[in-house]
MOPAC internal coordinates of N, CA, C and O (Angstrom, degrees):
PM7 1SCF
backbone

  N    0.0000 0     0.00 0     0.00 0    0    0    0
  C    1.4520 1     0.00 0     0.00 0    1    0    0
  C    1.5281 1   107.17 1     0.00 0    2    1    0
  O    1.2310 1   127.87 1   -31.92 1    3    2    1
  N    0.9389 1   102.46 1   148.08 1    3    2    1
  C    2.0319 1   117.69 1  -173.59 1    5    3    2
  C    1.3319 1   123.55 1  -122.13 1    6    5    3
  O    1.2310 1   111.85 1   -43.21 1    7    6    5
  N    0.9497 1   132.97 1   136.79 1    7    6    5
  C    1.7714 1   139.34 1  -172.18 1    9    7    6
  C    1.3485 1    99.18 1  -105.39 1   10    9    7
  O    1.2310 1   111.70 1   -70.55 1   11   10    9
  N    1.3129 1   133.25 1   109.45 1   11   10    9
  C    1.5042 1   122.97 1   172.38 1   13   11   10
  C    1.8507 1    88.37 1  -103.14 1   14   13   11
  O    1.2310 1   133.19 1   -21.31 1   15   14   13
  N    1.4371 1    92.11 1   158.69 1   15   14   13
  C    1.5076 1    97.43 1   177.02 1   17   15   14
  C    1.5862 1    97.54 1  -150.81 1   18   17   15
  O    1.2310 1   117.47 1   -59.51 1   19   18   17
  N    1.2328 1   122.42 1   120.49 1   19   18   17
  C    1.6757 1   119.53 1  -176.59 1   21   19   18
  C    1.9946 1    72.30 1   -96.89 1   22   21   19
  O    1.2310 1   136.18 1   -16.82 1   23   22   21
  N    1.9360 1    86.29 1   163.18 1   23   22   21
  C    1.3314 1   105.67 1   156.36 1   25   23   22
  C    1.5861 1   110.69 1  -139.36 1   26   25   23
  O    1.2310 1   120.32 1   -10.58 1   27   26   25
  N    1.5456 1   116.99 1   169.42 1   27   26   25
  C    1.3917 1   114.28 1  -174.57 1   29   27   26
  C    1.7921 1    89.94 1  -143.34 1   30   29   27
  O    1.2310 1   125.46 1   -37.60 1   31   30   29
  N    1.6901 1   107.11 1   142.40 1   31   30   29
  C    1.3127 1   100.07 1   163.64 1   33   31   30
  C    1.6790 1    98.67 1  -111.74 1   34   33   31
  O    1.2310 1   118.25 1   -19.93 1   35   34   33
  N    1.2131 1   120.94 1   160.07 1   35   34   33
  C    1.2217 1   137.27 1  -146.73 1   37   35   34
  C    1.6802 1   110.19 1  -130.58 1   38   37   35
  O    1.2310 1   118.11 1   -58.99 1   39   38   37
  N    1.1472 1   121.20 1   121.01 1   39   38   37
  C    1.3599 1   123.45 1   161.02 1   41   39   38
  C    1.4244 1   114.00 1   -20.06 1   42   41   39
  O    1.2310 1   106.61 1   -52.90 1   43   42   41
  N    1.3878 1   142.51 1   127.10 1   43   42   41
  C    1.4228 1   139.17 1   146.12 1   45   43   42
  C    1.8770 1   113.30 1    -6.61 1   46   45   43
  O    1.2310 1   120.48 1   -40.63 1   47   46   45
  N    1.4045 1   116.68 1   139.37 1   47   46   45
  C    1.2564 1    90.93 1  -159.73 1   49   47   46
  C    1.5701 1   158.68 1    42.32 1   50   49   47
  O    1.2310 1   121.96 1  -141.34 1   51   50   49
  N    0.8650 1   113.85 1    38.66 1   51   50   49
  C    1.2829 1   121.25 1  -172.95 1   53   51   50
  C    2.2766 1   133.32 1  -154.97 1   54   53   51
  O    1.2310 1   143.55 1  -174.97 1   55   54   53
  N    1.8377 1    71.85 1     5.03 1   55   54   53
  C    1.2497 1    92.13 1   170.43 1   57   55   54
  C    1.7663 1   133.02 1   -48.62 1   58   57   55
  O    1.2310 1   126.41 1   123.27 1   59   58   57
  N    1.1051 1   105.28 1   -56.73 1   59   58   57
  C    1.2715 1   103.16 1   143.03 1   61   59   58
  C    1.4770 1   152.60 1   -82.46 1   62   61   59
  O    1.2310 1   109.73 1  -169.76 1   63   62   61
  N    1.2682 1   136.88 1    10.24 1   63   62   61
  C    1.1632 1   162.18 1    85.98 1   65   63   62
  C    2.0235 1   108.59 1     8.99 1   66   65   63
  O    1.2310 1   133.75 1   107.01 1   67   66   65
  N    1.6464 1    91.02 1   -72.99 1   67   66   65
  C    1.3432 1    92.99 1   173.81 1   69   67   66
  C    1.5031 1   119.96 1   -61.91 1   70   69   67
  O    1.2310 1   123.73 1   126.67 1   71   70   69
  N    1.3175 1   110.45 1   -53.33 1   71   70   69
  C    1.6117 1   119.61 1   160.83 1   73   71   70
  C    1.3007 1   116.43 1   -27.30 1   74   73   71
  O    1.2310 1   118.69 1   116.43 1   75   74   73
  N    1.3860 1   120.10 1   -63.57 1   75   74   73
  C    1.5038 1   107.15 1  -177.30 1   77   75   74
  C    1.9884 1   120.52 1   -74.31 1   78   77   75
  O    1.2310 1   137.26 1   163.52 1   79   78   77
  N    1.0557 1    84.18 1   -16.48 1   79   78   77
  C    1.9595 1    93.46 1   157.22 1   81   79   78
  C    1.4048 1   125.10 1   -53.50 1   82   81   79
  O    1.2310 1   133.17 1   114.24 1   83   82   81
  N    1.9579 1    92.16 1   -65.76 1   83   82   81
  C    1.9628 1    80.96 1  -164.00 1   85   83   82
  C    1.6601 1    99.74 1   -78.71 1   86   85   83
  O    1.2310 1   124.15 1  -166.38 1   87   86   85
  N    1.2932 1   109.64 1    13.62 1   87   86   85
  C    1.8922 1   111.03 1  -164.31 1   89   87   86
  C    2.0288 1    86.24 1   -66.17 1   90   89   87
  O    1.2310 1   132.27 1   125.94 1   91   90   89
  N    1.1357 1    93.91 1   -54.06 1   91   90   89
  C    1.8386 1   122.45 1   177.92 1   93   91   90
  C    1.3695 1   100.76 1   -41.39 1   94   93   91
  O    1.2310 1   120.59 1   126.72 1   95   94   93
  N    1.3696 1   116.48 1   -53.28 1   95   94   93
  C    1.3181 1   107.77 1   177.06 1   97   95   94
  C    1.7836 1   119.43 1   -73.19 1   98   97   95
  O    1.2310 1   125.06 1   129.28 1   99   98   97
  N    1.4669 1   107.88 1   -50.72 1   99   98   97
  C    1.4812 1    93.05 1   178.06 1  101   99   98
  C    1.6736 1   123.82 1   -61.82 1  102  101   99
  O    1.2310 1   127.14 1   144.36 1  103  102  101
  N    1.4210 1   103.86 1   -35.64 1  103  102  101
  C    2.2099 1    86.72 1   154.03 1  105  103  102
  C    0.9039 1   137.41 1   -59.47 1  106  105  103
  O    1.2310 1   118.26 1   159.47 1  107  106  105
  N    1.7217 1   120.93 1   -20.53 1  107  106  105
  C    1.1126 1   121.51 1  -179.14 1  109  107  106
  C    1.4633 1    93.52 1   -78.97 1  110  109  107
  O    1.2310 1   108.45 1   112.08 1  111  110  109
  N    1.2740 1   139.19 1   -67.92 1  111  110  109
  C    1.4411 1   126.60 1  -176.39 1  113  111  110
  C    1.6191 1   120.82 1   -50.96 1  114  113  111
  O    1.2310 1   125.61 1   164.09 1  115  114  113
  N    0.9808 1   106.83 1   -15.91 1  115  114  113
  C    1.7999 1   104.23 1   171.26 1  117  115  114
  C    1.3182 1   105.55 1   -91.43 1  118  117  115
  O    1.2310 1   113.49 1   176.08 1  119  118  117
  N    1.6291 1   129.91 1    -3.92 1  119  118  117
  C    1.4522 1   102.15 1   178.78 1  121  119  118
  C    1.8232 1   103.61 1  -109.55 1  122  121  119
  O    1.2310 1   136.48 1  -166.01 1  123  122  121
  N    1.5523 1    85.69 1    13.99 1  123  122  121
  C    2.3051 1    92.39 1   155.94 1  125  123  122
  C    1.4552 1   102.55 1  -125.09 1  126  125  123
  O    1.2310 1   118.59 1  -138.83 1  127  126  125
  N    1.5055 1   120.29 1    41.17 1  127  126  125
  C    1.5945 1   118.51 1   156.38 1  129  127  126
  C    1.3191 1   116.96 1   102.05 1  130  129  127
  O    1.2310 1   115.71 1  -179.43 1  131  130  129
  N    1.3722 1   125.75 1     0.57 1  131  130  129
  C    1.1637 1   137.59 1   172.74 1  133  131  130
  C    2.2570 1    96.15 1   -56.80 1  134  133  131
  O    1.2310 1   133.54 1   -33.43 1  135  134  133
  N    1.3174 1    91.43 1   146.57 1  135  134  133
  C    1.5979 1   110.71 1   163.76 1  137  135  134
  C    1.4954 1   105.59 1   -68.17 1  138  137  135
  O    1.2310 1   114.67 1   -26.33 1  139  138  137
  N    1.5319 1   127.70 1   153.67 1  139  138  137
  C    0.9207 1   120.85 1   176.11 1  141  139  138
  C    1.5709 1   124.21 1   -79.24 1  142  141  139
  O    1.2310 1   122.39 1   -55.75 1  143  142  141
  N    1.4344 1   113.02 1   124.25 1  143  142  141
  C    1.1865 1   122.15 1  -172.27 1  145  143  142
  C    1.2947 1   156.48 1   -94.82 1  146  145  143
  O    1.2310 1   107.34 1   -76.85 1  147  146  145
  N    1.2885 1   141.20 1   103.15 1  147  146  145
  C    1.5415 1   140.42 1  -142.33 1  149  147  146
  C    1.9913 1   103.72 1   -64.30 1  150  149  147
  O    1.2310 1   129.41 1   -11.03 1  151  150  149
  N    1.3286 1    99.47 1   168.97 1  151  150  149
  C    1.4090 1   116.39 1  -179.46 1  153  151  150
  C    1.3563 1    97.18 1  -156.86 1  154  153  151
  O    1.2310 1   115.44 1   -42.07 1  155  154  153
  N    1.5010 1   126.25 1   137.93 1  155  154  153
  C    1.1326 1   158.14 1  -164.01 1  157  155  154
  C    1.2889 1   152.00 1  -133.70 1  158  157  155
  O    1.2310 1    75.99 1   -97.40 1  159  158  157
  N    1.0251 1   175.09 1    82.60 1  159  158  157
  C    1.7207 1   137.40 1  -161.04 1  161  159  158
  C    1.9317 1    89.79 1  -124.09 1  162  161  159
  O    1.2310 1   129.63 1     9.12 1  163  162  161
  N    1.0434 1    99.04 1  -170.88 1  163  162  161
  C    1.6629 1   123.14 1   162.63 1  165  163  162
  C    1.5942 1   107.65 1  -155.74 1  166  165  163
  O    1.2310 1   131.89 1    -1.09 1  167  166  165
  N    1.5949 1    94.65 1   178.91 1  167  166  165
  C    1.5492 1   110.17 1  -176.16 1  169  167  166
  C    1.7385 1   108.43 1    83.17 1  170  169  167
  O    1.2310 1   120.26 1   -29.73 1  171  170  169
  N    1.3872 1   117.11 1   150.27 1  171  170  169
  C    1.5412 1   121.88 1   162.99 1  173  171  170
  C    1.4700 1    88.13 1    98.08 1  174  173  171
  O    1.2310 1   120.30 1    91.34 1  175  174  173
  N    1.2241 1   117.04 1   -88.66 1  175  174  173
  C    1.5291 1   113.99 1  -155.63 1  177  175  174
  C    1.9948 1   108.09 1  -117.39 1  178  177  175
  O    1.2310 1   132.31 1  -166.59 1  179  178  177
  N    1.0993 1    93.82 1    13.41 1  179  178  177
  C    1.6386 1   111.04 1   159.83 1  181  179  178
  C    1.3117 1   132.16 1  -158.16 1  182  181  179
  O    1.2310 1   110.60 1    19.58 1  183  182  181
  N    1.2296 1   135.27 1  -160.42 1  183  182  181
  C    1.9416 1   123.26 1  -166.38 1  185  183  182
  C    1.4208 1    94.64 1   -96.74 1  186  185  183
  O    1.2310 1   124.49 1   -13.35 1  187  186  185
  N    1.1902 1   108.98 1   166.65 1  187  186  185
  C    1.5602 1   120.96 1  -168.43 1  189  187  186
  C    1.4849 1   125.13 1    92.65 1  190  189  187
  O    1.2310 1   133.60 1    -2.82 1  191  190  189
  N    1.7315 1    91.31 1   177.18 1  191  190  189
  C    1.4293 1    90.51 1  -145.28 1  193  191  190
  C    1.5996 1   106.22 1   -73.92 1  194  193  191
  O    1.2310 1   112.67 1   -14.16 1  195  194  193
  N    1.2119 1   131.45 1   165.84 1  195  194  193
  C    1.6919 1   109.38 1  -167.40 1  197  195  194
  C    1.4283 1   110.41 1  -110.97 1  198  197  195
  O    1.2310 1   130.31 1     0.57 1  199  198  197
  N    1.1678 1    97.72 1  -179.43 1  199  198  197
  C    1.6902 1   102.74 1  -153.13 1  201  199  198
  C    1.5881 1   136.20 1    24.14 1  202  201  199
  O    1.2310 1   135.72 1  -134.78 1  203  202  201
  N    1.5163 1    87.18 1    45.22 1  203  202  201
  C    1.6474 1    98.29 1   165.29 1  205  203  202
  C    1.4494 1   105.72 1  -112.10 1  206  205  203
  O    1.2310 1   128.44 1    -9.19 1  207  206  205
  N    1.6650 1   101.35 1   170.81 1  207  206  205
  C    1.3450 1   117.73 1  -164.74 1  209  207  206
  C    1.8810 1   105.18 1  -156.82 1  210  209  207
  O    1.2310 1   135.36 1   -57.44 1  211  210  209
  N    0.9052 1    87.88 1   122.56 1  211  210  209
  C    1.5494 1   102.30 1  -167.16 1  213  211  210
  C    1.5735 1   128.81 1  -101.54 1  214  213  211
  O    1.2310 1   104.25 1   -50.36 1  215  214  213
  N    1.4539 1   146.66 1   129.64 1  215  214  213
  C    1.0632 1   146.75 1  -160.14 1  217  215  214
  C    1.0913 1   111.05 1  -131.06 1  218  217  215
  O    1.2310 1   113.68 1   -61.20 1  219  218  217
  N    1.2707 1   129.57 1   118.80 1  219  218  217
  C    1.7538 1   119.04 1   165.50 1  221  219  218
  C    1.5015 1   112.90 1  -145.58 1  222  221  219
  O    1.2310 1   128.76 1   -20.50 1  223  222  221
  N    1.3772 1   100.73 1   159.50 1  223  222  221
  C    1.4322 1   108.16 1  -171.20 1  225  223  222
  C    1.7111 1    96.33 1  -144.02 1  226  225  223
  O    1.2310 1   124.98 1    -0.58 1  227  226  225
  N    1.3814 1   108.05 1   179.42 1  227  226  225
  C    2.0750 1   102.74 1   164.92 1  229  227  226
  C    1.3739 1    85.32 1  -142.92 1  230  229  227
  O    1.2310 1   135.28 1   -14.90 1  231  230  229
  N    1.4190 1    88.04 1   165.10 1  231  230  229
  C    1.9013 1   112.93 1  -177.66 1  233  231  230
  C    1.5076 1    98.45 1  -157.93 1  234  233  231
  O    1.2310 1   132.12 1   -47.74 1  235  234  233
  N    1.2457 1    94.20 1   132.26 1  235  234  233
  C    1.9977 1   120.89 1   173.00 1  237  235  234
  C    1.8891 1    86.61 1   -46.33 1  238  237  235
  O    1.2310 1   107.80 1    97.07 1  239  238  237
  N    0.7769 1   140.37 1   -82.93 1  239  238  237
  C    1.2354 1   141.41 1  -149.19 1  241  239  238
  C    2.2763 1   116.11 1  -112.59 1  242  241  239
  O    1.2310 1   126.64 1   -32.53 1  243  242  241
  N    0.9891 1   104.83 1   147.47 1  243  242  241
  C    1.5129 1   104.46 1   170.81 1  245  243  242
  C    1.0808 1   104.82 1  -105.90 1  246  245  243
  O    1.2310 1   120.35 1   -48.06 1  247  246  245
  N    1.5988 1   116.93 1   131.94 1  247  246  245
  C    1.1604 1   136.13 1   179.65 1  249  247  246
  C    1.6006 1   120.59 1  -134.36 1  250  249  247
  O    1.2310 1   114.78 1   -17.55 1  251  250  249
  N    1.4654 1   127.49 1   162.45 1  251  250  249
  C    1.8202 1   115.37 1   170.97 1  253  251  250
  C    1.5381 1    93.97 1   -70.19 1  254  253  251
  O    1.2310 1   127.91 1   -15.29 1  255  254  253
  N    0.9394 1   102.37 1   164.71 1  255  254  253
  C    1.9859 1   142.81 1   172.96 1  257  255  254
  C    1.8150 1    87.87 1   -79.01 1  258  257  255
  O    1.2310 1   125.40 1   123.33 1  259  258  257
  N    1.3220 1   107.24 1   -56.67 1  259  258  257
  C    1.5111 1   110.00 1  -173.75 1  261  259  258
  C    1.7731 1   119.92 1   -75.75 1  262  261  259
  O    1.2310 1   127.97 1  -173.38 1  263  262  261
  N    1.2722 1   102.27 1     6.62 1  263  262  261
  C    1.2690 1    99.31 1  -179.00 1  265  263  262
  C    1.9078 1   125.74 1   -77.80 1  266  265  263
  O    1.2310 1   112.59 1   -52.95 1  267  266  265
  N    1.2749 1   131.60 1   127.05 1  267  266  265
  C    1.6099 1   109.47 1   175.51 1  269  267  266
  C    1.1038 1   137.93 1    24.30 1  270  269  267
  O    1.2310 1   136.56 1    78.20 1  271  270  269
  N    1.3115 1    85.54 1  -101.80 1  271  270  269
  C    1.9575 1    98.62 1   154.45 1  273  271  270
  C    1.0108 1   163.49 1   -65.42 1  274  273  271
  O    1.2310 1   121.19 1  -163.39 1  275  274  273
  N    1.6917 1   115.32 1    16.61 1  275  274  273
  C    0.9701 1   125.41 1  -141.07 1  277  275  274
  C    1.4285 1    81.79 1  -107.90 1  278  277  275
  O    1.2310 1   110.22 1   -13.43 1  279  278  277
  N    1.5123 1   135.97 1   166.57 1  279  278  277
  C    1.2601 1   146.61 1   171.42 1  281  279  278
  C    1.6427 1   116.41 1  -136.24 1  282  281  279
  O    1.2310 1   129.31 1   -51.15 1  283  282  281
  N    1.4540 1    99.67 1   128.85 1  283  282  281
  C    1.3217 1   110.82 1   178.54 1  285  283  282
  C    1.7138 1   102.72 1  -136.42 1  286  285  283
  O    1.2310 1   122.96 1   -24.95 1  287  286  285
  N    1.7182 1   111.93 1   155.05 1  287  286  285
  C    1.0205 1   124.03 1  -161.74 1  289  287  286
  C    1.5506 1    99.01 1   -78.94 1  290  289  287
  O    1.2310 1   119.70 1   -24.53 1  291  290  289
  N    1.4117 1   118.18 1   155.47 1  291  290  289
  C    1.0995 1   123.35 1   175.40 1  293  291  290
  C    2.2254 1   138.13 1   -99.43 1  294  293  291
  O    1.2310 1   143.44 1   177.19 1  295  294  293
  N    1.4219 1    72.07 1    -2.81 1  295  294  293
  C    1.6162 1   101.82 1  -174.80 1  297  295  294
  C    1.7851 1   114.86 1   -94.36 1  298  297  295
  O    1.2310 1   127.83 1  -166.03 1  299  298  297
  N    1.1187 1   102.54 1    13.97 1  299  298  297
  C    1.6127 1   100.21 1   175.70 1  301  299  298
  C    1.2202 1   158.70 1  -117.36 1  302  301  299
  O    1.2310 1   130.25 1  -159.30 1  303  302  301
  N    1.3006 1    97.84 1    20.70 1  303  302  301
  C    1.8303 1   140.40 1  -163.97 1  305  303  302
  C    1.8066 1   100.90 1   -69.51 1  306  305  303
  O    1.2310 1   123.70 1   144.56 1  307  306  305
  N    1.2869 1   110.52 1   -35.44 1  307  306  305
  C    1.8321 1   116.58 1   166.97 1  309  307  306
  C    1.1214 1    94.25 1   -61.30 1  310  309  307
  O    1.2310 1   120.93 1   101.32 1  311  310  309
  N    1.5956 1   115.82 1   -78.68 1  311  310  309
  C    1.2188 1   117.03 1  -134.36 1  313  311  310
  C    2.0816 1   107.01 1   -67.41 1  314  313  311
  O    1.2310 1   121.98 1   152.58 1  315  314  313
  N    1.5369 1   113.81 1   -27.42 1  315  314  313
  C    0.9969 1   118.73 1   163.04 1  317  315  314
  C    1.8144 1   124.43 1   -69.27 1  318  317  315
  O    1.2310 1   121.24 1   130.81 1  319  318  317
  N    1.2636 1   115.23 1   -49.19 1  319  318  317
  C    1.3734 1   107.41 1   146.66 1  321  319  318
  C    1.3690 1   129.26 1   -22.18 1  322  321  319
  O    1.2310 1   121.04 1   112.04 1  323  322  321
  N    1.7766 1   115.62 1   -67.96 1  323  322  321
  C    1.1547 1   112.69 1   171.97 1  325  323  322
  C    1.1451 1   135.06 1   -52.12 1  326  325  323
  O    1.2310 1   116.20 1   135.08 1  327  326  325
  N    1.6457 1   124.82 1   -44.92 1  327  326  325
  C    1.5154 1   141.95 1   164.74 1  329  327  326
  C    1.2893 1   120.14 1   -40.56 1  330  329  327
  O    1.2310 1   120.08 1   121.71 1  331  330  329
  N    1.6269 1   117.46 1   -58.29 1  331  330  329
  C    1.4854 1   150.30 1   148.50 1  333  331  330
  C    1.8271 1    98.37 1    -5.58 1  334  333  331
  O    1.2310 1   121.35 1   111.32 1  335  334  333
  N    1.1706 1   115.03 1   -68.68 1  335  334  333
  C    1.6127 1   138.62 1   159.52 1  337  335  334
  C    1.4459 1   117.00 1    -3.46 1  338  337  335
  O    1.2310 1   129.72 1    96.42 1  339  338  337
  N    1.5965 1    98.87 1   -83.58 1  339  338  337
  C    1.5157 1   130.42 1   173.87 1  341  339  338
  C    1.6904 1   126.48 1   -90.51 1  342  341  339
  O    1.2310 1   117.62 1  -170.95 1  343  342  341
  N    1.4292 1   122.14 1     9.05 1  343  342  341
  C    1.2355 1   119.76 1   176.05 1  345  343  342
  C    1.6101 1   104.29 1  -109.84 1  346  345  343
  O    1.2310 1   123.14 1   -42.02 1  347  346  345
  N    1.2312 1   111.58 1   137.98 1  347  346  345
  C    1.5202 1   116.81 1   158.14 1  349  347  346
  C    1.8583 1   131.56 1  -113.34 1  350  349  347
  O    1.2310 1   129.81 1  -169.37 1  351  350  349
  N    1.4342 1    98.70 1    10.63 1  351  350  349
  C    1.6178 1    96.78 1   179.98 1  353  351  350
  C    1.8531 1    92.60 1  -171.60 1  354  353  351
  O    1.2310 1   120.20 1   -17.98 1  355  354  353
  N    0.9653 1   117.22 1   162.02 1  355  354  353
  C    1.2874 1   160.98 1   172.02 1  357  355  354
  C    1.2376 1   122.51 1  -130.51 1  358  357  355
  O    1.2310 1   131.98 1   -40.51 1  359  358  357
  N    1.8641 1    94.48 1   139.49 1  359  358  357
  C    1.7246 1    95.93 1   162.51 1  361  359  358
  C    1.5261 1    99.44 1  -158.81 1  362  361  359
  O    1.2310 1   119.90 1   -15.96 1  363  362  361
  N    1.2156 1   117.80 1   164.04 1  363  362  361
  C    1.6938 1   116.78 1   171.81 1  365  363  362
  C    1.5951 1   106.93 1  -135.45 1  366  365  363
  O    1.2310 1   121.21 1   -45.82 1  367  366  365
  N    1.3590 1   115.28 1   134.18 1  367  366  365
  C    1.0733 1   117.83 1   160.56 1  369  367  366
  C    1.7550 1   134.26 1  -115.09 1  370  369  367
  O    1.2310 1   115.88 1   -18.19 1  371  370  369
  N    1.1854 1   125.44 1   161.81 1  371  370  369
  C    1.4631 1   119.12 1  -163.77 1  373  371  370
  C    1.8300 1   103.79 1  -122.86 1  374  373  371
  O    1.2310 1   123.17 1   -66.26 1  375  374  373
  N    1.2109 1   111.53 1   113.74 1  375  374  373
  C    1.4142 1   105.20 1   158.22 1  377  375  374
  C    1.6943 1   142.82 1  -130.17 1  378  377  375
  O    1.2310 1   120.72 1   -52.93 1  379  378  377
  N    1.0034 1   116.23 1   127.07 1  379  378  377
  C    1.5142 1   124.68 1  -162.00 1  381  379  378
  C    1.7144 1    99.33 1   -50.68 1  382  381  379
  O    1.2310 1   119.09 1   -11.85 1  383  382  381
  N    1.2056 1   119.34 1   168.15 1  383  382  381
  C    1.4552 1   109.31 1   173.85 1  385  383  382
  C    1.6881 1    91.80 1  -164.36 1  386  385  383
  O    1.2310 1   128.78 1   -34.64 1  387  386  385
  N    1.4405 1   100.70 1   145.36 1  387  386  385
  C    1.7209 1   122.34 1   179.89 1  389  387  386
  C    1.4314 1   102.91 1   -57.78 1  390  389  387
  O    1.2310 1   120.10 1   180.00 1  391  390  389

């Protein structure tokens, strides 16, 4: 089993803003089979690094996004547009789990 965790750093202000974005995105991927998925940020009004915003989900196996089978929602070209806006970096991380 695997812990994926995307991260986003975020324009000054706008951390939550972004938050309620990818929130849009991780339902939209759980209602084509995605695990249910966390949403996050830090910084401002707790420790960490600031204006980040955090996503995670787990999956039995790691696979491409681009692979065959893989399924992604088709409704999210706004809501990524909009995000697109207010994000300035990305990162993803992968972790094994007992």
């Amino acid at each position: 089993m695997y812990l994926i965790r995307r991260g986003f750093v975020t324009k000054p202000w706008k951390t939550r803003e972004a938050a309620q974005l990818i929130d849009q995105v991780a339902k939209a991927f759980e209602r084509v089979g995605r695990s249910s998925t966390r949403v996050y940020w830090s910084g401002h009004t707790v420790p960490g690094p600031a204006n980040t915003v955090y996503m995670d989900w787990t999956q039995e196996t790691l696979s491409s996004p681009y692979a065959p089978d893989a399924k992604a929602p088709d409704d999210l070209g706004d809501v990524y547009d909009r995000f697109l806006e207010i994000c300035d970096d990305s990162f993803i991380e992968f972790y094994e789990m007992v």
